[in-house]
C-alpha positions in Angstrom: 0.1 -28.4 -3.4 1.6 -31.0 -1.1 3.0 -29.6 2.0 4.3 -32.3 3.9 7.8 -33.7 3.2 8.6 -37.0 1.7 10.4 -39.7 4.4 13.5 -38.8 1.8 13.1 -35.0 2.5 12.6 -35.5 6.0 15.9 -37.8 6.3 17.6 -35.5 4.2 17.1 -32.6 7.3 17.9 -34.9 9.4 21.3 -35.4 8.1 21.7 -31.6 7.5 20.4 -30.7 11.5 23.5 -33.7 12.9 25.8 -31.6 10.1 25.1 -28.3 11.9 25.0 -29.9 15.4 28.6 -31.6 15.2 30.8 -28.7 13.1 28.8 -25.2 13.8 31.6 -23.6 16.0 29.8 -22.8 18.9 31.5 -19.1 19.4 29.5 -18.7 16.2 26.5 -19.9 17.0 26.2 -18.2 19.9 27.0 -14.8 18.2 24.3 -15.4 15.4 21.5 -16.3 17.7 22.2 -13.1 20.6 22.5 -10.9 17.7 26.0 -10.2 18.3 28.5 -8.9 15.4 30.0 -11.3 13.0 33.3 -10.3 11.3 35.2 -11.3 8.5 36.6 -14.5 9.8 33.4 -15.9 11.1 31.9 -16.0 7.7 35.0 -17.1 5.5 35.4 -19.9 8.9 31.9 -21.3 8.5 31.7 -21.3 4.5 34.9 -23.2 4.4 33.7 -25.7 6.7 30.7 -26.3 4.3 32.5 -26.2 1.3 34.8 -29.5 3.0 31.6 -30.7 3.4 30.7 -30.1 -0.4 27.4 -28.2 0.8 29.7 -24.8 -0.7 27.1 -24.0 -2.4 23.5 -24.9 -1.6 21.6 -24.0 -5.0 24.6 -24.5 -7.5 24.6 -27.1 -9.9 27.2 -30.1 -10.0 29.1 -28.9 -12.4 29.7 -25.9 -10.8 30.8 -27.5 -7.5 27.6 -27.5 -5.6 25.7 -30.2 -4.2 23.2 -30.3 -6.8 20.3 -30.2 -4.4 16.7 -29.9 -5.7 14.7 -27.1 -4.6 13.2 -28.5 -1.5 16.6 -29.6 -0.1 18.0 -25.8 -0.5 15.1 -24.8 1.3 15.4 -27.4 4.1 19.2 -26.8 4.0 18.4 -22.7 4.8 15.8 -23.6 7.1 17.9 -25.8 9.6 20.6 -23.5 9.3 19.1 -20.4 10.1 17.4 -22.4 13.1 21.1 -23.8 14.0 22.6 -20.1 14.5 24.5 -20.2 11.4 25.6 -17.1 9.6 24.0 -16.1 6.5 25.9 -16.7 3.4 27.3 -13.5 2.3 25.5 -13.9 -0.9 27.4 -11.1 -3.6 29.1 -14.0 -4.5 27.5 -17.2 -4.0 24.2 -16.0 -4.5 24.2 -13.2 -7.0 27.6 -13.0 -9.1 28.2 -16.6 -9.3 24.3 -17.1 -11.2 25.5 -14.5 -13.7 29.1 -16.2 -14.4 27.0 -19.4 -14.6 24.3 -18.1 -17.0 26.1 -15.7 -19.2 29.8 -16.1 -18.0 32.6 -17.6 -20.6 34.4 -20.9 -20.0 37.2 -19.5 -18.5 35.3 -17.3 -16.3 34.0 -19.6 -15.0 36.4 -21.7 -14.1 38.5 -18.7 -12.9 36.4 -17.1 -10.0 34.0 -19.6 -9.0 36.1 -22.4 -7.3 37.4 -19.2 -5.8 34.1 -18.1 -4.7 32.9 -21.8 -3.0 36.1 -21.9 -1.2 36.0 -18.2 0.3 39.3 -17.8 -0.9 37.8 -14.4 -2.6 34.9 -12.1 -1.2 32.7 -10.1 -3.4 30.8 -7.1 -3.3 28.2 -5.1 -5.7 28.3 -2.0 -7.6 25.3 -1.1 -8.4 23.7 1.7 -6.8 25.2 5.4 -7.6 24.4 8.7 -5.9 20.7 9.5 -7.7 20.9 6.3 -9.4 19.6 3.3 -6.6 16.1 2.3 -7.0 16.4 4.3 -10.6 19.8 2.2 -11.4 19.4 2.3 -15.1 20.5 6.9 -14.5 23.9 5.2 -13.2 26.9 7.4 -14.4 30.1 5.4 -13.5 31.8 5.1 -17.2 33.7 2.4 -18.8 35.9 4.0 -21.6 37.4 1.1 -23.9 41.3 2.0 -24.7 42.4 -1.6 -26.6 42.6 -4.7 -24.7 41.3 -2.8 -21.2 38.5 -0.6 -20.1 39.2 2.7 -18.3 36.5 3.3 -15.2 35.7 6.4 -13.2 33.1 7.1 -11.5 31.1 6.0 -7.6 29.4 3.5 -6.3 27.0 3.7 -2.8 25.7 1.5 -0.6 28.6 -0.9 -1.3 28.0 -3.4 1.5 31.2 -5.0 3.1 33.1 -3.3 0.2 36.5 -3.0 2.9 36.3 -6.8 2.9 36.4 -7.3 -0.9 38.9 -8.6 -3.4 36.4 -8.2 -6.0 33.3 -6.1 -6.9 31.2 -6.5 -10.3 30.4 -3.4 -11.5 27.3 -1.8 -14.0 29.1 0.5 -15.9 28.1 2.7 -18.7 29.3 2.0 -22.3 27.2 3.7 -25.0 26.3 7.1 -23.6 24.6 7.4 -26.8 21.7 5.3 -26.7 18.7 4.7 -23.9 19.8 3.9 -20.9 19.3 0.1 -20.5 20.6 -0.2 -23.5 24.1 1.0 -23.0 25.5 -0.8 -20.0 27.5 -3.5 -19.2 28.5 -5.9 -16.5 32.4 -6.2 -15.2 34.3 -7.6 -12.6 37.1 -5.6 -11.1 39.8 -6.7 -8.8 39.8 -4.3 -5.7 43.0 -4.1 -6.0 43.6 -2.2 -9.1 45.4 1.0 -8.4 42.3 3.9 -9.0 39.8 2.4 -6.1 39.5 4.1 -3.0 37.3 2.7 -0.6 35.5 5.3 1.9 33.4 3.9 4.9 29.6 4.7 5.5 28.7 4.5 9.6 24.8 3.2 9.7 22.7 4.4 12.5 23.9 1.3 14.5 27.3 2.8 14.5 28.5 -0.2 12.1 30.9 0.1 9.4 28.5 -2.3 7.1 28.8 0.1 3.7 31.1 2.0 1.9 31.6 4.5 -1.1 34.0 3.2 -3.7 35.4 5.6 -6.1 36.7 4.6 -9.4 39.6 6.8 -10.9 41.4 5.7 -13.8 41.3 1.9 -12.8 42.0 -0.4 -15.9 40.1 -3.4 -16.5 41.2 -6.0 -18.7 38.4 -7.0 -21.5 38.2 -10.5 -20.3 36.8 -8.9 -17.3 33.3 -8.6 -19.6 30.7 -10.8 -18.7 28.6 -11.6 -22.0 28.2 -9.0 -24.4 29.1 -5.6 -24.3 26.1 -3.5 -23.7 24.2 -6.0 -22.4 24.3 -5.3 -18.7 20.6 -4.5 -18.0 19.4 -8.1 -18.9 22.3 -9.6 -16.3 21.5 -7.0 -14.0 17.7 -8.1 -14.0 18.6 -11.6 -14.1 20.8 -11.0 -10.5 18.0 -8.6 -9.5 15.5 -11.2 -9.4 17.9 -13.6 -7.0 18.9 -10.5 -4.6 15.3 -10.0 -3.9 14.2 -13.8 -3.5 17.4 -14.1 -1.0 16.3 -10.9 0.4 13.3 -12.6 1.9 14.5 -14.4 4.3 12.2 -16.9 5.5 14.3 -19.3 7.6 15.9 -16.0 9.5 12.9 -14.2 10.2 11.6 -17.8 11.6 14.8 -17.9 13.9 14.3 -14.5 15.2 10.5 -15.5 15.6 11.4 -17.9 17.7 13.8 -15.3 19.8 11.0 -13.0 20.1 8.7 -15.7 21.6 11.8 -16.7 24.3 12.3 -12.7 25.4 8.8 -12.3 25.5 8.5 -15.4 27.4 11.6 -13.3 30.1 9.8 -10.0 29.9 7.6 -9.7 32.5 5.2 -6.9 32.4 2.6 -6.0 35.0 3.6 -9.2 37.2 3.0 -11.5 33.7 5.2 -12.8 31.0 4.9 -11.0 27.7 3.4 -13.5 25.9 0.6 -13.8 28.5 -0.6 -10.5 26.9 -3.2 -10.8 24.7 -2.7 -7.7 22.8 1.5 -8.8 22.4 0.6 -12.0 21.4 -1.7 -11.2 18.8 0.8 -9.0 17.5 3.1 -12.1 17.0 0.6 -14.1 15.9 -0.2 -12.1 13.0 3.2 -12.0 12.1 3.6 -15.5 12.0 0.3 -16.1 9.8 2.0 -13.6 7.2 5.4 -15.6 7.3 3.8 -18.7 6.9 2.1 -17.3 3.9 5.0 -16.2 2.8 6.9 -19.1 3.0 4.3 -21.3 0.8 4.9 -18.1 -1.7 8.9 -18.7 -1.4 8.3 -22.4 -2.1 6.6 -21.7 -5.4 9.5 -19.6 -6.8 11.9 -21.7 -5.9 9.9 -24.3 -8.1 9.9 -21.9 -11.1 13.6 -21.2 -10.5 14.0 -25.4 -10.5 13.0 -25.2 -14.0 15.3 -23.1 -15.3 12.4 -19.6 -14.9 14.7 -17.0 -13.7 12.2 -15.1 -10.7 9.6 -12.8 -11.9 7.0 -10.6 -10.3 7.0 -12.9 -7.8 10.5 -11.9 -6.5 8.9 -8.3 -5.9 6.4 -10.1 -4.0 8.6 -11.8 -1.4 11.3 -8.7 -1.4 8.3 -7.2 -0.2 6.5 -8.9 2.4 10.1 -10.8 3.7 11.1 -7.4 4.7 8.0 -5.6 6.3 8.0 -9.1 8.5 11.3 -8.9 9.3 11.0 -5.3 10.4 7.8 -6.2 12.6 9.9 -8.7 14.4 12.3 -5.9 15.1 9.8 -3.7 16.2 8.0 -6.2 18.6 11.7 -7.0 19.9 12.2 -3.6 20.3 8.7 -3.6 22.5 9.3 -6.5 24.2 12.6 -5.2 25.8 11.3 -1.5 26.5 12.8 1.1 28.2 16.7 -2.0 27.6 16.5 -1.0 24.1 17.3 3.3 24.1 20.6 2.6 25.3 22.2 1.7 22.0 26.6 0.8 23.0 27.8 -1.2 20.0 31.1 -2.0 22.2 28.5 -4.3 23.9 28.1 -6.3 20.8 30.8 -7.8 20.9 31.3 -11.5 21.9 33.3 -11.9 25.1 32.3 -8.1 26.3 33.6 -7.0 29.6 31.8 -4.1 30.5 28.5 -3.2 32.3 25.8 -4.3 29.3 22.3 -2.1 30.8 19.9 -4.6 30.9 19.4 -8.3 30.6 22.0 -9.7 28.0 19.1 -10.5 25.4 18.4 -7.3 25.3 21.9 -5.4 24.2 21.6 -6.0 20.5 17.4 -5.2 20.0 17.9 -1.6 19.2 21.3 -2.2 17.0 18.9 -4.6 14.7 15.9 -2.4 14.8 17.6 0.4 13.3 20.2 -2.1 10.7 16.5 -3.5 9.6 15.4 0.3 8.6 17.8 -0.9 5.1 15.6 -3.7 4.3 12.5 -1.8 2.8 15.2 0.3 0.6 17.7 -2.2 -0.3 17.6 -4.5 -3.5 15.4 -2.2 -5.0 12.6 0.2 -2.6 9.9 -1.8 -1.6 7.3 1.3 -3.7 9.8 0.2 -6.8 8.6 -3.1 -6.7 5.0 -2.4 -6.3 5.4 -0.5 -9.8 6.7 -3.8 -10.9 4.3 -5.5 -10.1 1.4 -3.4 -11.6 3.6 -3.3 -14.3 4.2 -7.0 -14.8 0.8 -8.4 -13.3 -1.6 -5.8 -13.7 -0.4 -4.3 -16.7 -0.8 -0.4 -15.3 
């Protein structure tokens, strides 16, 4: 394999790090790369801006609306932006409900929501994960009762991240009770504003409002609402499964907060010597930045099977594994680096513009905020001992 870019590819990032310089709002920037909290307008702000640009969409096809960009331009694309201090895409739409509607979605589907979706004019979230059905989603209970044209739905959803955001959710609900569980579910899209939803915030360990509970009671769906066959759920569900934990890695973040590890440790003195002086510290880093570069060739090879037309396999275990133990170290050596700055955990302090008496230098007030968020990312998407099985499963054949 060739690793070094083509004089195109290295123009083309180029012209994506000038895009960034010259329309990244710097209030944004500044919150993304301090760790600071985002909220709703700061995300819908910077994917409109790209969407004017016609970059909406980084890994969509042209006839969809994206860019049609080739495999190694998404990844330069996420890699400068990460680096820039732009926010991550919220991806329940772009990234995960907008492959399904693509792939198995009608005409008028999509047309419908995904113009919508590109534009930020509608934010998504996922229902998936129930209580006692998360890594084991194929127990999930919430029920879709056909009554003519519409479907009835009760039941709960978990986990629901940015759920109080939403317009829109799609849904696994159960269909056929009677037969084995994969085989009787199916895959819906439910305006959030259908009388029958309630949704109930969830306050992480950060003290964030990130996920919610959403309870389903008596909400009507329209049949329409049916993406493919009825039934046939599990195999979309897979098919998204697979793009959740490829963007779960999250190669071109964990290189960004790399590189704010290596400036605080650079701050931190210890014992009359910067951090990084410490031979111990920066071996610690070092090995983490051996495993990301591995990691990163890894990425680069499922992106090539995804290029032609392989929806991820095994392989998508592989990196929603090792993406997130890396990330976690890096949040655990931040945590280290800033010491005794990290127990005080004041989300109040968070917040851009803050007026109050932050303890500690400014780097340091969001390290223990991301340290415990990053606790999620070994669970979320499916648990990390989940997609071990998979992968004795689909590789080993145990």
């Amino acid at each position: 394999m060739d690793l070094n870019f083509t004089g195109e590819e290295n123009a083309f990032r180029t012209e994506v790090r000038a895009f960034l310089s010259q329309n990244l709002p710097a209030d944004i920037r500044h919150k993304v790369l301090n760790g600071l909290i985002l909220d709703r307008d700061d995300y819908v702000r910077w994917q409109r801006i790209l969407h004017k640009r016609g970059w909406g969409g980084p890994a969509w096809p042209a006839q969809f609306g994206g860019p049609g960009w080739n495999v190694v331009q998404q990844y330069i694309f996420e890699e400068e932006s990460a680096a820039a201090g732009a926010p991550r895409a919220i991806s329940f739409g772009l990234k995960m409900v907008a492959p399904v509607i693509m792939a198995f979605g009608s005409k008028q589907q999509q047309e419908r929501y995904l113009p919508r979706i590109l534009a930020a004019e509608e934010w998504w979230c996922q229902g998936y994960s129930e209580p006692g059905a998360g890594s084991d989603l194929a127990s999930l209970k919430t029920r879709a009762v056909r009554e003519g044209n519409e479907y009835v739905v009760n039941g709960q959803k978990t986990w629901t991240t940015l759920g109080q955001y939403a317009d829109w959710i799609f849904c696994l609900v159960r269909t056929d009770p009677q037969v084995k569980p994969q085989a009787g579910i199916s895959f819906l899209l439910i305006d959030m504003k259908t009388p029958g939803i309630t949704v109930r915030p969830i306050i992480t360990m950060d003290g964030a409002h990130e996920v919610n509970e959403v309870w389903f009671e008596d909400v009507r769906v329209p049949v329409e609402n049916l993406v493919g066959e009825e039934n046939r759920g599990w195999t979309y569900a897979k098919f998204l499964l697979g793009h959740e934990r490829t963007n779960i890695a999250g190669i071109g973040i964990a290189k960004r907060e790399l590189a704010r590890l290596k400036r605080i440790a650079r701050e931190e003195i210890k014992n009359g010597r910067p951090l990084i002086k410490d031979p111990l510290f920066a071996a610690r880093i070092a090995q983490v930045e051996i495993d990301l570069t591995a990691l990163e060739i890894t990425n680069l090879r499922v992106l090539s099977a995804e290029a032609e037309r392989r929806a991820p396999g095994p392989e998508a275990s592989i990196l929603k594994i090792k993406g997130t133990e890396i990330q976690q170290a890096i949040t655990e050596l931040l945590t280290h680096a800033v010491g005794q700055y990290a127990l005080p955990l004041r989300r109040e302090a968070m917040a851009a513009g803050y007026q109050g008496d932050a303890v500690g230098p400014d780097y340091a007030v969001a390290v223990s905020a991301g340290y415990l968020n990053m606790r999620k990312l070994s669970i979320y998407g499916g648990s990390n001992e989940i997609q071990k099985n998979i992968i004795s499963q689909m590789i080993l054949g145990l």
